[in-house]
C-alpha positions in Angstrom: 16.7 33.5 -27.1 18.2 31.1 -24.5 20.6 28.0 -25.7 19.3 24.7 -25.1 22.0 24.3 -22.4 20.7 26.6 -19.8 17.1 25.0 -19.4 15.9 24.7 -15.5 14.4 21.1 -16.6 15.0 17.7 -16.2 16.1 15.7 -18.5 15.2 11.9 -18.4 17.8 9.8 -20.3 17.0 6.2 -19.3 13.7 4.2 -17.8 15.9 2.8 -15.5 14.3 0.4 -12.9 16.4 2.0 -10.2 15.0 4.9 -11.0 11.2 4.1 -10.8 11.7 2.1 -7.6 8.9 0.0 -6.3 6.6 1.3 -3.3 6.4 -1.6 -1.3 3.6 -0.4 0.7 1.0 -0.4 -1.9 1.6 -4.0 -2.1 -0.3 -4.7 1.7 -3.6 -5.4 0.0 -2.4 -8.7 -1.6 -1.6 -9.5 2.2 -5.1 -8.7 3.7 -6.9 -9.9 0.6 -6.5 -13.5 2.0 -6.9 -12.8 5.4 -10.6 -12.4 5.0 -11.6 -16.1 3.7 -9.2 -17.6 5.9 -11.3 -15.6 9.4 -14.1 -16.7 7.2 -13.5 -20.0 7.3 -11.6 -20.0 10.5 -15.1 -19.1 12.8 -16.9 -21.5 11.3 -18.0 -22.7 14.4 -18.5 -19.2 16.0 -21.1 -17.2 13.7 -21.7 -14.7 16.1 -18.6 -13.7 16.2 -17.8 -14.1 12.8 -19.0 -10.3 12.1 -16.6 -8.8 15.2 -14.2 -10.7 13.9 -14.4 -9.5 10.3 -15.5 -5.9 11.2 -12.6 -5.7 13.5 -9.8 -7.0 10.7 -11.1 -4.0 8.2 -10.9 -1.9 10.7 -7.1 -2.9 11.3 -6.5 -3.3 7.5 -7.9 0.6 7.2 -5.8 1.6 9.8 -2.7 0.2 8.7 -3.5 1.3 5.0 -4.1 5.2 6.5 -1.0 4.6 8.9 1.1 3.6 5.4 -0.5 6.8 3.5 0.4 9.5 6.2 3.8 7.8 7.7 6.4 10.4 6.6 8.9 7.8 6.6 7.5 5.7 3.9 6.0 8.5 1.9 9.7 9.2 0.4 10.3 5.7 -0.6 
């Protein structure tokens, strides 16, 4: 039977925060959350174009949440 000191696993000593880090990018919703009221209330005086305006900025928020997903930069942070 194999000594406890020649196991191939990890072993986790602390929950330090350094360790967990934070993934920043997850965090872009609490940016586009208020961007809808304020194009809401910001074409006011333009209701037909109030739908192009908010179809358009989901569009761009889906964009940039699929761009963040797939980036292989920021998918090692």
């Amino acid at each position: 039977m194999p000594d406890s000191g020649s196991s191939d696993r990890r072993r986790i000593t602390s929950w330090d925060s350094a360790d967990l880090g934070v993934q920043w990018k997850f965090l872009s919703p609490l940016v586009w959350a208020p961007a809808f009221p304020i194009l809401r209330f910001a074409t006011v005086r333009y209701p037909t174009a109030r739908p192009w305006v908010i179809g358009g900025a989901i569009i761009v928020a889906n964009l940039h949440g699929f761009w963040l997903i797939q980036n292989p930069d920021l998918s090692d942070i």
